[in-house]
C-alpha positions, 0 to 999 in steps of 0.5 A: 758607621751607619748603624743601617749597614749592620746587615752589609757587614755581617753578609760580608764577614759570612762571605769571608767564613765561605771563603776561608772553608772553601780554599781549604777544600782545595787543599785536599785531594779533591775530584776535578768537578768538586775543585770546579765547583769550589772555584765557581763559588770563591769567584762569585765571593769575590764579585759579591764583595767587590759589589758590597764594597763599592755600595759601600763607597770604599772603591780602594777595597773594592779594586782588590777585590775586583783584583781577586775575582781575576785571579779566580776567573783565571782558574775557573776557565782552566789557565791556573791550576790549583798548586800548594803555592796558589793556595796559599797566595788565595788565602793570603790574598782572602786574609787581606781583604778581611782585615781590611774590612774590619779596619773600615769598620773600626773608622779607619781610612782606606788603603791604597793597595789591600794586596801591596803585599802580595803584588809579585806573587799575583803578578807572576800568577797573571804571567803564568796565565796569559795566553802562550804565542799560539793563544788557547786551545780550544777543543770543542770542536772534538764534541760530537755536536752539530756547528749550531750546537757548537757555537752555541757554547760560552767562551767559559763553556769551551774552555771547560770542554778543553780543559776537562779533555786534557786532564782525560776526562770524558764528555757525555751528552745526555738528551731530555724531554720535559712536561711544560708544567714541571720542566724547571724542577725536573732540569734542576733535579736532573742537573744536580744528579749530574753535577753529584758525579761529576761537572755538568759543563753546559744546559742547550736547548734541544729540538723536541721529537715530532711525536713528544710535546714539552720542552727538550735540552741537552746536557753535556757533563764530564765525568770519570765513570757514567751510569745511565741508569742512575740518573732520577729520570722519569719514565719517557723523560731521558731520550737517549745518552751519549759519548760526546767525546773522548780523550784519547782524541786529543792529539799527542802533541797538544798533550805534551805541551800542556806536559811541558807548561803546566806547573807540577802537580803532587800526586794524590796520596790515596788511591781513590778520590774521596766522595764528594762533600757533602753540601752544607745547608744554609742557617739563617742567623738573626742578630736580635735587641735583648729587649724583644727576645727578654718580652718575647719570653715574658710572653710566653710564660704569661701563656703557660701560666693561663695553660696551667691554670685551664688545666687545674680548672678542667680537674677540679672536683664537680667540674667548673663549668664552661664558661671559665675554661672557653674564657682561658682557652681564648685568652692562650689563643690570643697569646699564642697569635701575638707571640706568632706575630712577634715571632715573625716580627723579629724577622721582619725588616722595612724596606727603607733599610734595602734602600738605606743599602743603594743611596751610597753606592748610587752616589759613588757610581755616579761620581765614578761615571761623571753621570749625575743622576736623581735617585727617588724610592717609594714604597719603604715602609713595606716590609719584608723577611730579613733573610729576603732582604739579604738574598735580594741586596745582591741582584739589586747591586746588579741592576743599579750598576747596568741601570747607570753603566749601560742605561743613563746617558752622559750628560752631554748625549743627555742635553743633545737629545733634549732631556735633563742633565741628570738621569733619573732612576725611580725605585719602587716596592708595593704589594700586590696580593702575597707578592712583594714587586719591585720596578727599577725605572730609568730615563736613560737610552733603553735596552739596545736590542739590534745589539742584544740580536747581533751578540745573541747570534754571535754566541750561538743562542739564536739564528740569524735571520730569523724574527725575535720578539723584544720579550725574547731579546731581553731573555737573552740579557739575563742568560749567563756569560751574556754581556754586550760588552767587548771588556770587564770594567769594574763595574759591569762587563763580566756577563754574571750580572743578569744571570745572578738575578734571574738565578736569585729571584728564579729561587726565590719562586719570582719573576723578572719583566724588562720592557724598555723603550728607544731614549725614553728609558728601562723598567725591569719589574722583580715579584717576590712571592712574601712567604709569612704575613701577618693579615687581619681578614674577614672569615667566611665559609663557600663549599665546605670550605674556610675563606679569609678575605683582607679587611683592605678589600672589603667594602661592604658585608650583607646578608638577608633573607633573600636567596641571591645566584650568581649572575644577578644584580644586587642593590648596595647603597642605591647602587646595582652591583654585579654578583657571582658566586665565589665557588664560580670564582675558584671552579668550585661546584656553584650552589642552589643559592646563597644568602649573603654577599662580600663586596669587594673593591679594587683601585683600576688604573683610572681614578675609579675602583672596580666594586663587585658582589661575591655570594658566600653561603657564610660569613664568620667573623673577623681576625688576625690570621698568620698566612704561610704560603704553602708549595701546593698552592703556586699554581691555584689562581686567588689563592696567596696563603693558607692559615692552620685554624682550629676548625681545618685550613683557613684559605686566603684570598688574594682580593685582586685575583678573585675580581679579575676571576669574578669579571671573568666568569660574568663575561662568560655567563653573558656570552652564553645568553 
């Protein structure tokens, strides 16, 4: 096997560890939101393994586990309850799998049917769970919303609201307004309170009061016992809470069908439910050659032995001078830089080995969907964080799978409109300042987005008859249980998809942009923000203040006697160049004059690069620098990391910024001549 998938199997094999300690929560007496919760997360499992498998080219495990989600989607909508005998026909059915995937990984050849022999207990699960005579219940229609709220709600979202009520639990509604600036992390602070005491069903938006400005939501939750006054709102942020619905309105005689049609359900032994568990935390695993750990340590003992002899200099009896000690302190310094850099080189992988991971599974969709298509990359030698890689392997499954299933044409609508035969997916990563950007371009019939509009007002997430921006319609596509498919294929259909790349890159502090064009084709762009880098750059000081510039960006450095302002001219090589003082730049307090100047260079999108001059009041030398970026710094514009330095923090300009806000700060001084 390709020593490239090494990772694949190992996410794999720690899919099958969630798994295994999942079910077994699911045999304790459990709240009904924590037995949600477990159920949420196997279904996803077993989607992320079904899409591993596939990317794997083993479509006969791939199937099994398609068949598995199924089973989970059954219980997360409320149509299986959690019993004894279905657990043990999940595990079973988890154990199956796993020891299948260990024989693929010894070389052996594919089964027909990973759950052969499990195949009556499944199909007796899928009997019990389909649809009676009278088809579903549905019992959203008891929340006191109004029909605008109400249809807004997923086919998912309603069942929980049914199912919730018929096992007697409440539904309460609770009404926020959030600041613009901070609305992400205050919703999720306030949905995860939520979720602790009980299960949040669903996040709506909400129309924001006349004498409020922000962002409002409403977010209904089902829980046993609610408490306002315990939920982490900050003054003015909670509008109001409210009782949305109670059980006891449910009619008494859809009470005794759901008596007379649910399997039995053992009586909890204690009293009381037990708290819920608490959440373990993620621990990154790094699977490393003996060889680099083995000089990684050779390293480091070569720096304490230079620490120990600085000591026994420093203690010498009349002293030893300086000279000597500063020779010994620079050398620890450098070995210390180095086993920095080897650190963060251990974690370090290129991005090839992500593209290693989509070739095969390019292949076999294409040959599953009689779709040929030319895949091409670019940009594999950037690298990347190895658990980034990992975190980013399953929203690219994602969006390889709509790209052939919902973007490429078939070859014959393909040679009726002119183009090629085979369809085209482009595949690019290139860094921008501490960003990572992926594009994901396809030549196929483009996002459809009078379909996205009309599925969009079906579900309740937009009013018709109302004027939608395209940015506005592509939103939609990545907003969960959205699908513009009527039924779940293997390979795309579910409505999860877009929703586990927004939420996946969204945690990751990136961004997503779709734009597409009518038969000419789709990209969908990722920025990751890089979190450690090694940088050599150019050291210099504004404002009392320590700058880094990247080395990649400087074309020129120099100083004279001359006092320069921003605003003016200065000659390099024949050349007048535009200057502005890097304190304008960031909107620090500008200075009387300056006497030296950074050029910097940025390639535009023609042919010629952009050259400006940045006054500085001085420049230092030059050095390799580990950049960390730091959380304060997400919303300061030309900043993409800082580096802890002996003499305080050294901050990291991202070139290109720093040009765009140089160019700017320019125009602002000329239109105010």
């Amino acid at each position: 096997m390709d020593p490239s998938f090494d990772d694949v199997w190992a996410e794999c094999e720690d899919l099958f560890t969630q798994a295994r300690k999942t079910l077994a929560t699911l045999k304790e007496t459990q709240p009904s939101h924590v037995v949600q919760a477990s159920v949420n997360a196997l279904f996803r499992t077993t989607h992320t393994l079904k899409g591993m498998a596939g990317m794997l080219g083993f479509h006969s495990f791939s199937r099994a586990a398609h068949r598995m989600e199924d089973i989970f989607d059954l219980m997360r909508k409320g149509r299986l309850r959690s019993t004894d005998s279905l657990i043990e026909t999940l595990e079973a059915g988890i154990q199956a799998l796993e020891s299948g995937l260990a024989g693929l990984r010894r070389g052996r050849p594919e089964h027909e049917d990973y759950l052969f022999a499990l195949r009556r207990q499944l199909g007796e699960l899928e009997a019990l769970a389909r649809p009676s005579e009278g088809g579903n219940q549905d019992l959203s229609s008891l929340l006191d919303l109004p029909l605008e709220a109400l249809k807004a709600l997923s086919e998912y979202e309603r069942t929980r609201v049914t199912t919730v009520l018929m096992q007697g639990t409440s539904i309460y509604g609770v009404t926020v307004c959030l600041e613009f600036a901070t609305f992400d992390e205050r919703l999720r602070t306030l949905s995860e309170a939520l979720s602790a005491g009980g299960e949040l069903i669903s996040t709506l938006p909400w129309e924001v009061p006349e004498d409020r400005e922000g962002l409002a939501f409403l977010l209904i939750t089902a829980c046993r016992e609610f408490d306002p006054s315990r939920l982490p709102g900050l003054p003015d942020e909670i509008l109001g809470t409210s009782l949305l619905a109670d059980p006891s309105r449910v009619p008494d005689s859809l009470r005794e069908e759901a008596t007379v049609e649910a399997p039995p359900v053992q009586a909890p032994v204690a009293p009381d439910p037990p708290p819920p568990p608490v959440p373990v935390q993620e621990v990154e695993i790094l699977r490393l050659p003996a060889h680099r750990v083995e000089a990684l340590e050779a390293r480091l003992m070569e720096v304490g032995q230079l620490r120990d002899a600085a000591s026994l200099l420093m203690r010498e009896p009349g002293g030893a001078g300086t000279e000597r000690p500063l020779a010994l302190m620079g050398r620890i310094e450098d070995g210390l830089l180095e086993v920095q850099k080897d650190l963060l080189q251990m974690r370090m992988v290129k991005v090839e080995s992500l593209f290693a991971r989509i070739e095969p599974m390019v292949k076999s969709l294409s040959r599953d969907t009689g779709k040929p298509v030319k895949l091409s990359f670019q940009g594999g030698d950037l690298e990347l964080e190895r658990n980034l890689l990992g975190r980013l392997t399953e929203p690219f499954l994602h969006l390889i799978r709509n790209a052939l299933d919902h973007g490429l044409e078939a070859p014959s609508e393909r040679l009726a409109q002119g183009k090629l035969e085979a369809g085209s997916l482009r595949i690019s990563a290139i860094q921008r300042g501490r960003n990572l950007r992926f594009d994901i371009r396809d030549d196929g019939r483009g996002f459809d987005l009078a379909l996205i509009e009309a599925r969009g007002v079906a579900l309740g997430l937009i009013k018709a008859g109302e004027s939608h921006s395209p940015e506005r319609l592509y939103r939609l596509a990545l907003e969960p249980g959205f699908s513009t498919q009527d039924r779940a294929s293997q390979i795309s259909g579910r409505g999860v998809g877009m929703d586990v790349v927004r939420a996946e890159v969204e945690s990751l502090g990136g961004e997503i942009h779709i734009s597409s064009e009518a038969r000419r084709g789709s990209l969908i762009r990722l920025t990751i923000p890089l979190t450690r880098a090694v940088v050599n750059c150019l050291k210099v000081r504004c404002g009392g203040f320590g700058f880094g510039i990247p080395l990649g960006s400087v074309l020129r450095v120099q100083a004279g006697p001359h006092i320069i302002h921003g605003g003016s001219q200065v000659e390099v090589h024949g050349m007048s160049l535009p200057l502005e003082s890097l304190q304008a730049c960031l909107g620090l307090p500008e200075p009387d004059g300056q006497r030296a100047f950074v050029v910097l260079t940025q390639q535009g999108a023609s042919a010629r690069s952009v050259e400006v001059a940045i006054g500085v009041d001085e420049v230092g030398g030059r050095g390799e620098v580990l950049l960390r970026s730091l959380p304060d710094l997400a919303h300061s514009r030309g900043i993409m990391g800082a580096s802890p330095q002996e003499d305080g923090t050294l901050w990291v300009l991202d070139p290109e910024v720093v040009l765009g806000l140089a160019m700017d700060s320019l125009m602002r001084r000329v239109a105010r001549v």
